[in-house]
N, C-alpha and C positions, 0 to 999 in steps of 0.2 A: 203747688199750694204751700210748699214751706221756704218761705225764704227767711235768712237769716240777714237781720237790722245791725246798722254798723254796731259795734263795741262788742259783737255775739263773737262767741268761739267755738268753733264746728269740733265733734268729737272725731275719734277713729272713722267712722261709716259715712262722716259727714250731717250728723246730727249736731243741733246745737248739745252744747255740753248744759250737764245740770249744775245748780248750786253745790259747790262742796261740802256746804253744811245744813242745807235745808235739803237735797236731793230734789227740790223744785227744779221747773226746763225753767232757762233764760228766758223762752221766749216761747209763742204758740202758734201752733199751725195755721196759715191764712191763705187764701184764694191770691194768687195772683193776678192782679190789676194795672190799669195803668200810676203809676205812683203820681203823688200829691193831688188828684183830684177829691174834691167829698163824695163824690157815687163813690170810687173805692173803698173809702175809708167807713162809708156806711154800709157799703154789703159784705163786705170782711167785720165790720161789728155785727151783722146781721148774721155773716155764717157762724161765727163763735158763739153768740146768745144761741143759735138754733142748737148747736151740740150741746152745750153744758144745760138748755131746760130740759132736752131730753132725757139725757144719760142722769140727770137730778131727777126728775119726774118718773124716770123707772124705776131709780133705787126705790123711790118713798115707795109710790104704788105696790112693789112688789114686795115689801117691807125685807128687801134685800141687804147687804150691804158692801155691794161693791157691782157698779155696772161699766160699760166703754161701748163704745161708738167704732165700726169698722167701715173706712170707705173703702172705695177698688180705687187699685194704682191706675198709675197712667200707661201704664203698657197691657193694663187689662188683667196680667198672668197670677195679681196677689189682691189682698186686702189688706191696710193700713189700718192701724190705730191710731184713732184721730182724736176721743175722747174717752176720760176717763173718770170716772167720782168713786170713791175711797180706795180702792185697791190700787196702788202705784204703777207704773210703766213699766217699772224695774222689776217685781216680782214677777213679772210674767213671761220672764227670760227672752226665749228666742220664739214670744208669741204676737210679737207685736207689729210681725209682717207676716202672712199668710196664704199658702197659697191657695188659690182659688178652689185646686182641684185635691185639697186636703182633707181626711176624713176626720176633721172635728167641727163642733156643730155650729158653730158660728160662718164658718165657710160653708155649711152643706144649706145651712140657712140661706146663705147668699145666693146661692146657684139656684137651686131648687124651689127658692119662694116661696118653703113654708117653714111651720114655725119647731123649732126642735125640742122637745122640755125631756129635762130627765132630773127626774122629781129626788134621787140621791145619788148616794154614793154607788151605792150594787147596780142602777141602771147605767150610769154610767161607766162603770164595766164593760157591760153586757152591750153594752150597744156601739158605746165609744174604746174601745180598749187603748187606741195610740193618744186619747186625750187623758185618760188614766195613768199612762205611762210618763206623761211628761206633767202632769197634776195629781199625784196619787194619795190627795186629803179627801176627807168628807166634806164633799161640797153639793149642791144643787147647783143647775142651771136652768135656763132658758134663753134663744137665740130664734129673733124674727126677724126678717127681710127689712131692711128701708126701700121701697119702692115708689119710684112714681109711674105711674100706669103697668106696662109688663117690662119695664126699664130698671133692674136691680141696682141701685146705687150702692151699698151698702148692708151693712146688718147693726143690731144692736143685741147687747145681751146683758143679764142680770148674775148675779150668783149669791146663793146663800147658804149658811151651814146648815148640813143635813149629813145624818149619818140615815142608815137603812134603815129602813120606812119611812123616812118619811114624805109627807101628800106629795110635797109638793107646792104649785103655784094653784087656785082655783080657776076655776073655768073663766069668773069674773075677772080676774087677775090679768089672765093671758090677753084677754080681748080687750084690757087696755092697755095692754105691753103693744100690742100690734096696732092699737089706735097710737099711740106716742111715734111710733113706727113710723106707720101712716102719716099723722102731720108734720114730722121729718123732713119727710121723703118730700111732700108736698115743697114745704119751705126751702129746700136745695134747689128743687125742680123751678122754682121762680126764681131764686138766687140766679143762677145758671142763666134764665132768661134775661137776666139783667145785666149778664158779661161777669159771673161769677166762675170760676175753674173749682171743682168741686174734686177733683183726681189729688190721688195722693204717692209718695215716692218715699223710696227710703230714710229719705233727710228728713221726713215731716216727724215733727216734734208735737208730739200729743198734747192738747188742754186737758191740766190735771183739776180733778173739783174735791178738795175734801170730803165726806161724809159727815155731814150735820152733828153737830155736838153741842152738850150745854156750855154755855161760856163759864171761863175759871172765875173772870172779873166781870163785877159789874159796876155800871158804869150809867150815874145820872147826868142829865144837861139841863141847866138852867141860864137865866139871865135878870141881873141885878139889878135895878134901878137904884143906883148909890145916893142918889140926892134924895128921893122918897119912900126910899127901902121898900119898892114892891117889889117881886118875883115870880118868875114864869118856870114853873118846873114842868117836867117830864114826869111819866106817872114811875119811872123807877127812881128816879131821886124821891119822888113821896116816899117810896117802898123802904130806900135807905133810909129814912128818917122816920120809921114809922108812923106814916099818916096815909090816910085814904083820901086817893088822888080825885074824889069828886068832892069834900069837905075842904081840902087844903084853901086858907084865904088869903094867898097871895103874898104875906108880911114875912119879912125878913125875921122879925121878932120871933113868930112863930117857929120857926125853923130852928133859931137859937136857943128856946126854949127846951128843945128836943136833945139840947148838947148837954155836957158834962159842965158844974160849973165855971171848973177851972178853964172851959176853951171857950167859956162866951166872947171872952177878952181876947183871945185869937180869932176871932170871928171880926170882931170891931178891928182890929189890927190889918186883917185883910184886905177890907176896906179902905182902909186907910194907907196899906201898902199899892192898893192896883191906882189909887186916885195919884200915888205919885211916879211910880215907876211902869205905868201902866202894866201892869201883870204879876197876878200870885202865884207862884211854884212850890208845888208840893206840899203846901201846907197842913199837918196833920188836925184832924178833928176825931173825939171820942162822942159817938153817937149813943143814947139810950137806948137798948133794949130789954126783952123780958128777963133774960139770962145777963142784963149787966150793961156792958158798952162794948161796942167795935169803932176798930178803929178806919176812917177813912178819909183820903188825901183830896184836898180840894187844887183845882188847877182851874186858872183861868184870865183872861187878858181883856182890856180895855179897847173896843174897835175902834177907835179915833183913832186921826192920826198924829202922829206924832207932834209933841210940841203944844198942841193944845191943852191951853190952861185949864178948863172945866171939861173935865172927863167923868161923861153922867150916870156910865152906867158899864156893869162886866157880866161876859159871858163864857163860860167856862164850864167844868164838868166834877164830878163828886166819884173819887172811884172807890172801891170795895174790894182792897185786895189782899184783905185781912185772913180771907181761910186759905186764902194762897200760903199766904207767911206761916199759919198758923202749921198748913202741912208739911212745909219743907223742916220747920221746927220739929216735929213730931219724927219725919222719917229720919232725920239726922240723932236723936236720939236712938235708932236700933240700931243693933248689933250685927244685924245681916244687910248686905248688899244690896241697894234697892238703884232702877236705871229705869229708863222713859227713856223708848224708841219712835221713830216714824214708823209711819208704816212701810215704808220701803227700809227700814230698820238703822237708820241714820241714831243715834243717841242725842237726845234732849236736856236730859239730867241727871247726874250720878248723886249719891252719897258718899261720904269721904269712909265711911266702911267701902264702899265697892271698890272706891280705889287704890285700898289695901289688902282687900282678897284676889287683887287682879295684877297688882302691883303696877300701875298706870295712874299717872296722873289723871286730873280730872281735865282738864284745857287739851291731853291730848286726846281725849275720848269723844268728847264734844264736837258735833256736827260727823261723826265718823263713824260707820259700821263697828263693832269690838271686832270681827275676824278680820276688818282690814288691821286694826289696829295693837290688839292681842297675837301674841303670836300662836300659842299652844292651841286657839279659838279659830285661827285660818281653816280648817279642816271643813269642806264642803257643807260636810251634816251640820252642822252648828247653823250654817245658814239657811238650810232645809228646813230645822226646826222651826226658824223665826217664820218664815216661810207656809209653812205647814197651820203654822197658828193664826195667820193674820187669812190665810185663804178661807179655812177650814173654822175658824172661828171661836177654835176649843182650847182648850188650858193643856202644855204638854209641859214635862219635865224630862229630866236627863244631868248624867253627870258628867264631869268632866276632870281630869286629870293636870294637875299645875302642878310643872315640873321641878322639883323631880319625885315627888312622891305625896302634893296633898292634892286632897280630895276635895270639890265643890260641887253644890246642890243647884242648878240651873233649876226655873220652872218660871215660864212664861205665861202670861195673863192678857188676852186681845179683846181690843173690841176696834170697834170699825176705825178710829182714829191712832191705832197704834198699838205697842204693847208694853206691861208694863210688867219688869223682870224684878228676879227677887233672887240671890246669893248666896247659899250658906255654906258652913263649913258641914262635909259630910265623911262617915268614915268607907274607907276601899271596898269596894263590891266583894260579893262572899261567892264565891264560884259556886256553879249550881249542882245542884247532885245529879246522880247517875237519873235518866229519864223521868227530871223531872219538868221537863218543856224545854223550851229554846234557850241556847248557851247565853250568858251575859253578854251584853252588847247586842244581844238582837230583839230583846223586851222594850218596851214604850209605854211610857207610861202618861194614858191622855188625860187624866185627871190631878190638878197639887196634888202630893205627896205628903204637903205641912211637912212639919220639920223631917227632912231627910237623915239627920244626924244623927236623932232620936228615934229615929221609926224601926220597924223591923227588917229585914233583909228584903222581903216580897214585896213591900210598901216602899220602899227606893224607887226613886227615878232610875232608868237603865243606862248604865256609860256609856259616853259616845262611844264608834267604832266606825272607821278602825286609828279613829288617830290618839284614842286613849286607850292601851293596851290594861288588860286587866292585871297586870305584874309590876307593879312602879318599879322603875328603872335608879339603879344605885348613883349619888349625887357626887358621885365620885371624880367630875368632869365637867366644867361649865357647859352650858347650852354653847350649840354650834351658831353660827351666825342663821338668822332665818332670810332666804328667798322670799319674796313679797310677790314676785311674780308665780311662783312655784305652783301651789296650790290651785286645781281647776276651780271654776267659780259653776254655776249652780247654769248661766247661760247656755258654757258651754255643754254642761252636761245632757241638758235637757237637750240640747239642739242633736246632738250625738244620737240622744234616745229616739228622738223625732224623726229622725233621717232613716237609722236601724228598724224603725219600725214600721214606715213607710217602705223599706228597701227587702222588706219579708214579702209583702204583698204582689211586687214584681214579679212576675216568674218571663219572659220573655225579655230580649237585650232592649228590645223599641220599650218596654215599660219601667226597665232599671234607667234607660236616659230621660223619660218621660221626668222619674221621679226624683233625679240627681236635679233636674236642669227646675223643678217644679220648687225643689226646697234649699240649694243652695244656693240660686240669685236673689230669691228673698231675703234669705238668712242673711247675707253679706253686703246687699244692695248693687252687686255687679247686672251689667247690660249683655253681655256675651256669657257662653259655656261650649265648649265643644268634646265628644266625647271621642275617643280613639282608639280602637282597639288592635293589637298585635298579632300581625297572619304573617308567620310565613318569614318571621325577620323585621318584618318592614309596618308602618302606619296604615291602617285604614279611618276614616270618618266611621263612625258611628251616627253619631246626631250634632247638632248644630243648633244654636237657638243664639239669634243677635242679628243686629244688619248687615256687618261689616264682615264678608267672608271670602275674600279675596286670597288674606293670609291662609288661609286655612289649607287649599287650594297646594299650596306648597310644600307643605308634609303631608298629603297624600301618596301613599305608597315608599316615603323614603325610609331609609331603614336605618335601626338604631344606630349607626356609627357615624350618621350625617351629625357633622359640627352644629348642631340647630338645638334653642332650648328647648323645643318641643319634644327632640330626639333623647335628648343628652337628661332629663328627668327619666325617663325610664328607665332607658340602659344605665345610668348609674344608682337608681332606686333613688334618688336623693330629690326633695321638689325643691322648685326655683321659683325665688318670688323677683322677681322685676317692676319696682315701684316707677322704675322712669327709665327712660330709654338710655340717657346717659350713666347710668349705674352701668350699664350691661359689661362695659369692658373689666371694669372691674371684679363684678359679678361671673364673669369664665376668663379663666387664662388662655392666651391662647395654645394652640396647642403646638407640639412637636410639627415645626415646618409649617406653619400657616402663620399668617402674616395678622397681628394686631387688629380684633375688629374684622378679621374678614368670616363675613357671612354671618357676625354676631347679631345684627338687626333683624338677618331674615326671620319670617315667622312672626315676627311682632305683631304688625296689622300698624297699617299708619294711623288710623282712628281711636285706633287703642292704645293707651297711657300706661294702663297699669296692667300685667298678667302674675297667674300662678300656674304654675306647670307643675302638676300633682303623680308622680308616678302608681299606677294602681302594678299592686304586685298581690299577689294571690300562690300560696304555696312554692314559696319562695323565689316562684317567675314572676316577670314583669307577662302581666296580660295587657294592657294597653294603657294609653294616659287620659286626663283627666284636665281639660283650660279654663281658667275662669279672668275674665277680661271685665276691666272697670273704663269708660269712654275718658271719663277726667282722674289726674296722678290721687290713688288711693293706696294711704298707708295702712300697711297690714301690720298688728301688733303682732309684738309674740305669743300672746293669746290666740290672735288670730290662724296664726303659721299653726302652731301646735294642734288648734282643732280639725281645721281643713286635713294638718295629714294624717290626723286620726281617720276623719271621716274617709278619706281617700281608700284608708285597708278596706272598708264595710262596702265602698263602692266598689274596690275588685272584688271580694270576694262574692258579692250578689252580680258583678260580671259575667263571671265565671262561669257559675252556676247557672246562670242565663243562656251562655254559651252551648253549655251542654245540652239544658234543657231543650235550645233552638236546634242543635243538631239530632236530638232527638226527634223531636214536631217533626221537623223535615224526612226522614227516616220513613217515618207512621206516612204521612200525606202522600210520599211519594210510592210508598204502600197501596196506601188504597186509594190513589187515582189509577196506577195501574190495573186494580181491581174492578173499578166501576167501569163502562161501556165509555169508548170516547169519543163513538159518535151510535147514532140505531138505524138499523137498515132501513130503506126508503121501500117500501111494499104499496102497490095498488089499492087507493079505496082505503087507506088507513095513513094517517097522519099521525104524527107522536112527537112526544118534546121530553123530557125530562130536566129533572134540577136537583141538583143533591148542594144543600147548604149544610157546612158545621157549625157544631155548636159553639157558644161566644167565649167559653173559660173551660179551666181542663187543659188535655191533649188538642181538643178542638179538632176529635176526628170521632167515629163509630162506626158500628157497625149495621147502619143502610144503604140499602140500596134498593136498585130498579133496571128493569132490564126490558127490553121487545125482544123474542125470539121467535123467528121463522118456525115453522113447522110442516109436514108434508100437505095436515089439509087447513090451516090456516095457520094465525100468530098467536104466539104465548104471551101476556102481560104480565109483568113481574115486579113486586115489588114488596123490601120485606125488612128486619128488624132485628139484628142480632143484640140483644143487650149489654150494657157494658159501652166505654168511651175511653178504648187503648189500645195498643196495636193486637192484642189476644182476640179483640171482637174485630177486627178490623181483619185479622186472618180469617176467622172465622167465616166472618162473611164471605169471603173470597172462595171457598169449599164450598158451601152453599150455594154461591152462586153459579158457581161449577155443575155440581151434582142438579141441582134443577134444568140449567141449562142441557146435561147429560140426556137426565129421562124426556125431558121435553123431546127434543129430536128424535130420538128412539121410538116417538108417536107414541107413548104413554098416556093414558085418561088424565085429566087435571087429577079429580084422588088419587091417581096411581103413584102420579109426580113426586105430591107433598108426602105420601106414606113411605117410598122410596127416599125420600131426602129425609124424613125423620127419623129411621130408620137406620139410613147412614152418620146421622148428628151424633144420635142416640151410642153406636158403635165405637164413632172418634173419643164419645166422651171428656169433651173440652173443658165441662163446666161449666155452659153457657146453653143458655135458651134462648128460643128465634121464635118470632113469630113472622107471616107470609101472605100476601094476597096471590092469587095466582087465578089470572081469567083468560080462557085461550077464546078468541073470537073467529066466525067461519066467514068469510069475507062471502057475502053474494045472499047468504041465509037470512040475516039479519038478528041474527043470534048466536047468544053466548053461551059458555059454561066457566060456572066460578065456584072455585075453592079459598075457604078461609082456614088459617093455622094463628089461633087466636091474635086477629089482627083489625085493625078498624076496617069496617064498610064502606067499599067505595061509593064514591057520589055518582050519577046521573043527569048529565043536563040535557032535555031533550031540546028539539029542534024549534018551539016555538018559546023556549027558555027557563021552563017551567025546570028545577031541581029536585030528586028525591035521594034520600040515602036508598040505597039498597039492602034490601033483608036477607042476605046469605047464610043459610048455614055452615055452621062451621065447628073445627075439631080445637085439640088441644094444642097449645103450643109448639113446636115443634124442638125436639129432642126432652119430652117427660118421661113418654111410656113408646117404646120401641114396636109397638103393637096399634098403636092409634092408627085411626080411621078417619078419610075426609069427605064426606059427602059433596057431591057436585049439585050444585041449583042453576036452574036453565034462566038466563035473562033476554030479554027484548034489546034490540037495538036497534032503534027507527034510524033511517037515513039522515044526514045530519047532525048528528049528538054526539055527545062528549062522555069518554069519562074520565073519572080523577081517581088515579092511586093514591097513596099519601101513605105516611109516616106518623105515629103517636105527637112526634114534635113539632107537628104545624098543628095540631089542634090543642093538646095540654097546656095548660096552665094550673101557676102551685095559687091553692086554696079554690078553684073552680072544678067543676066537674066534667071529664072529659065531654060528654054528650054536647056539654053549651058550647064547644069549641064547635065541635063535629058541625052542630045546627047552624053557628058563626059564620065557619066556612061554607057551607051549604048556599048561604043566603048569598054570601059573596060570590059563589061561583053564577049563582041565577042572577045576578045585578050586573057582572062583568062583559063588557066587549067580548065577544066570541068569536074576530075573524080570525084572527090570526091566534096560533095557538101557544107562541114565545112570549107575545104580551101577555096571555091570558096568564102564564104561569108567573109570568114576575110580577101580576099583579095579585094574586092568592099569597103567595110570597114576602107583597108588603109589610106587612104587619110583621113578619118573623126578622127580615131584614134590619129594622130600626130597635128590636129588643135589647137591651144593651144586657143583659145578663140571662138570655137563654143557654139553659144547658143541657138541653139536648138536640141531636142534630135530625136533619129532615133529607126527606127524598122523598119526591113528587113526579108524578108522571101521567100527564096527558093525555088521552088521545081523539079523534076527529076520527068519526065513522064516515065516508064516503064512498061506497062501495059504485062499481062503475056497473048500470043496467046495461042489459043485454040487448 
């Protein structure tokens, strides 16, 4: 969808590049077509009108001031920013590729297909922390789906300034956030039918929409009839001329009348200038009004064409750019520093005080960021601030240290179109006393200040930090030269934060590759990532995510001392960027006794142009490494290099830690598989199946279980619950299911069983409590005995299908009281029937009440196929199966009464 038109110049990632001094895109994102046809050309007009009415029509609706448009890329794994109105591309650092499975709400919108509002700043805390993290102003949002049918194209979202408390959006609001949504989605979904590509990729260069503003100039149009002096005005040239645009009659006279006397005669002159030269430029006129005259420029040209002698008539325009002039006069008379930024913070306009408090000319400051351009201003936070203001929508101040020892009063002033700064000279921050809040440099101050100069110590804006130290530094020494590349930029930082805070949530090695490969091809616009980690000496795969994995294939298992760049990044801790294949020889020497080149290609990937070989080092070993592969030659800044091997520490060290975490899991599971039965005896006239599922997050182990145990006059049914989800309940169990199994055998009464196992609990004293069903059945009788140790009631399916829970008596949990008692209750069991053991965890759920699970199940086991009794369990099972965040685990246990007559 983004192609770049000849004369365009692709940035670093392959985007087009922006205006140097507007920070406008060259160019906008469009649906790829067959070129030079008019269908193209109309439904790439038609896709670009569909983004910009939308993302316009939410701002207003939402009385927001800043919205964008997200489509999904073409490999599915991200969402693209596709449209934009007031808030720039640029401020939103490394947010403008996304990955699908991202917890912020514009992705969680997309997935999910509803709508996410967090009405300020405190919910979005609470709810988003990692979009906090990497946006941490008072802002509101909302984020809805573009869909068409159950088909997510897309999301769209609003933001607007909100500190805590506030509503929010109304109810009204939302439902036509997601109606604008809705005809979107619609309007794509026909695009698309018409041979539109609506997918987007890292090169796509977003349509940016200003935020509505009043115009500086105004600006009337008329047309002349020079031989009969009639006139066709517009109802704002009436307005400039003060008259009311349903009285105005038409006459040139009249209009002149309205003038000053002295420029009647420039009025006739006019005339007489366009009848010769066909066209008046610039000609000043002083208009009447209540407070006097202004002053405004008449423009306009003769449509005939050239050479014709009678030229009858001119059309042209009246402009009004008198309070323009009148304010740049006005700011030019103060004494403090006054600038106009974009909103991407580009400067517009300076005063020639600012460019003596800053010591910069004015022509170098123009069209230019001040931290690109100031040196002592490079420092992150300066761009945070602007940042902060244009998101957040509030007035912040701050000082700043101009070296070598004066002081300036920053305070910024936003509204949707930009900001506008103010300069002054201020004296040295007063260090703060003993506890009396946070040290200088770490105060903010969100509201002007007014004169900082003049103000009291508390009333200052607070100095930047850390690149303005609160002790001026003696001027004893010119400034060093400044690095320009030096300072990190506000991208990288956030993408750092992004990565870090995503890379918390990981706890297993498959969910740190999940999250590396989820946010670094985004971030960078690469097609491959391969993850490797170090056993033993030697390469293992981790994870893989690309088409081309041939190469990979080949540093499997080789070990760091292979000549390979794959190898040669870790074992020297140092990463390797390879922009093109022919760098490579360059790019490694060869080594003692190996020949020029040899074996320097291997590993590459013939598909692959461009690699970075990232060495992850983690307590001062290399743990494994880290590829990221681009299909076409992509050059990596030094911006680039510098972030990636930041990020690279944060990816081993969440490795690592993954690492252990996994050898831990496996520890535990191979724990208690050895503890559970792993298979149940086969006994006459009794069928049984069992299933022990863990739970989804956690250790993803506990302490359930289920058992069938033989007995001299029939079988024990077992099944039971030690609380707790770690290897302490997971042993636990394992004692328990010992000591049941013990008295069981021993031909002990079902009471006798549970009072003897609680009894023993109680003695271990672990610190853990169990709960137990325990029903030993008489094969031939048609009758049971059951004991509960506060535990759910098993079910009942009889033979014509009909379900009842069973009403058991039952005692206390097992290991309270070392004395408790279990009463036995005698049950029926007609030939043919079922029963079901279970677990708290196949019937619970959070905000319901266990019973409704219990009846849930119930109904399910009476509706279910009942031949076989493996299906029967994987299908009660269902539902637990697909829960993506149960956290607690299950054990279920079947059985088929068939008892053989005599």
């Amino acid at each position: 969808m983004s192609r770049h038109e000849p004369g365009e110049q692709a940035g670093p990632h392959g985007s087009t590049a922006a205006h140097p001094a507007t920070g406008a895109a060259a160019s906008t994102d469009r649906p790829e077509h067959a070129p030079g046809t008019a269908v193209s050309d109309r439904v790439r007009a038609e896709f670009e009108d569909a983004l910009v009415t939308a993302v316009v029509k939410a701002v207003g609706d939402s009385a927001a001031h800043a919205g964008s448009v997200f489509l999904r890329s073409r490999d599915g794994r991200s969402i693209v920013l596709a449209a934009a109105c007031g808030t720039p591309p640029s401020l939103l650092g490394g947010w403008q590729l996304i990955p699908v499975n991202s917890p912020i709400p514009v992705a969680v919108a997309y997935r999910s297909g509803r709508t996410v509002h967090l009405a300020d700043a405190t919910e979005t805390v609470r709810r988003y922390p990692q979009l906090a993290v990497a946006l941490p102003y008072a802002f509101g949002s909302a984020s809805v789906p573009v869909q068409t049918g159950q088909e997510s194209l897309g999301a769209l979202a609003v933001v607007w300034a909100a500190a805590s408390g506030h509503p929010g959006l109304s109810r009204a609001q939302l439902r036509h956030l997601r109606a604008i949504a809705g005809r979107l989605g619609a309007t794509l979904a026909d695009l698309r039918a018409r041979g539109g590509t609506l997918d987007c990729d890292a090169a796509t260069v977003p349509l940016q929409v200003p935020a509505p503003e009043v115009p500086a100039v105004r600006v009337g149009l008329f047309d002349w009839q020079l031989d009969t002096g009639a006139v066709v005005a517009d109802d704002e040239l009436c307005a400039l001329f003060g008259l009311t645009p349903g009285t105005f009659d038409g006459r040139a006279e009249t209009l002149a009348s309205r003038l000053h006397p002295g420029d009647r005669l420039s009025l006739r002159a006019a005339a007489r200038e366009a009848r010769t030269d066909g066209r008046v430029l610039a000609r000043r006129l002083r208009v009447r009004t209540a407070e006097g005259y202004r002053t405004v420029e008449l423009w306009g040209r003769v449509p005939e064409a050239p050479g014709e002698e009678a030229r009858s008539h001119l059309v042209g325009s009246v402009l009004d750019a008198g309070a323009g002039a009148a304010a740049v006069t006005a700011v030019e008379r103060l004494r403090d520093g006054i600038f106009s930024l974009t909103p991407d913070g580009r400067v517009t306009y300076t005063n020639r005080c600012l460019e003596q408090l800053l010591g910069v000319s004015g022509p170098e400051l123009l069209g230019s960021c001040l931290w690109e351009v100031v040196p002592w201003l490079s420092d992150p936070v300066f761009e945070d601030r602007h940042r902060a203001a244009m998101v957040s929508q509030q007035r912040t101040a701050f000082l700043v240290r101009r070296p070598p020892d004066r002081w300036l009063a920053f305070s910024l002033h936003p509204d949707a179109n930009g900001v506008t700064g103010r300069v002054a000279t201020a004296a040295p921050p007063q260090p703060p006393k003993a506890a009396a809040g946070p040290p200088v440099g770490a105060r903010e101050a969100e509201e002007d200040s007014g004169d900082a100069a003049g103000a009291p110590p508390d009333a200052r804006p607070a100095p930047l930090s850390p690149s303005t130290p609160s002790t001026p530094s003696a001027p004893s020494t010119p400034d060093p030269p400044v690095d320009r590349a030096a300072p990190a930029r506000l991208g990288a930082i956030y993408r750092m934060m992004q990565l870090g805070s995503a890379l918390t949530a990981a706890v297993t090695m498959d969910e740190v590759c999940e999250v590396v490969a989820g946010q670094l091809l985004p971030a960078f616009g690469g097609q491959h990532l391969a993850v490797y980690a170090i056993e033993e000496g030697r390469l293992h795969l981790l994870s893989r995510t690309g088409r081309h994995d041939r190469f990979l294939h080949r540093l499997e298992g080789r070990p760091l001392d292979a000549p390979l760049p794959g190898t040669e990044a870790p074992a020297l801790g140092v990463p390797l960027f390879i922009e093109d294949r022919q760098d490579l020889p360059g790019g490694r020497p060869p080594r003692a006794g190996e020949g020029a080149g040899e074996d320097a290609g291997e590993g590459l990937g013939e598909a692959v142009a461009t690699w970075a070989y990232l060495p992850l080092i983690a307590s001062n070993r290399p743990v494994g490494a880290c590829l990221l592969g681009f299909d076409d030659v992509h050059h990596l800044t030094t911006k680039d290099r510098g972030i990636l091997t930041a990020l690279s520490g944060l990816i081993a060290q969440a490795l690592e830690r993954a690492r252990l975490y996994d050898a831990k899991n496996a520890l535990a599971h191979g724990l208690q598989n050895a503890l559970l039965p792993h298979r149940l005896p086969v006994l006459p006239g009794i069928h049984t199946t069992g299933r022990y599922l863990p739970g989804t997050s956690g250790m993803d182990i506990g302490g359930d279980w289920y058992d069938v145990i033989p007995t001299g006059d029939g079988v024990a049914l077992v099944v039971g619950d030690v609380e707790g989800h770690n290897i302490a309940a997971a042993g636990t169990m394992g004692q328990l299911r010992s000591a049941v199994r013990a008295f069981a055998t021993a031909g002990h009464a079902p009471g006798a069983v549970l009072a003897g196992t609680n009894r023993l609990l109680t003695d271990l004293d672990p610190g853990l409590l169990a709960s137990c069903c325990y029903i030993r059945v008489e094969p031939g009788s048609d009758c049971a005995h059951a004991v509960r140790a506060g535990h759910c009631p098993p079910l009942l399916r009889r033979p014509d299908g009909s379900t009842e829970v069973l009403e058991i008596a039952g005692g206390p949990l097992l290991g309270v009281v070392g004395t408790s008692s279990y009463p036995e209750t005698r049950l029926d069991l007609p030939h043919g029937s079922v029963l079901a053991l279970y677990t708290d965890g196949l019937v619970e759920e959070r905000g319901q009440d266990i019973d409704v699970g219990i009846d849930e199940l119930r109904a399910t086991l009476a509706h279910a196929p009942a031949g076989d009794l493996d299906e029967l369990a994987d299908h009660l099972l269902r539902k637990a199966r697909r829960s993506p965040h149960r956290s607690d685990d299950i054990a279920l246990l079947l059985t088929g009464y068939h008892p053989e007559r005599d």
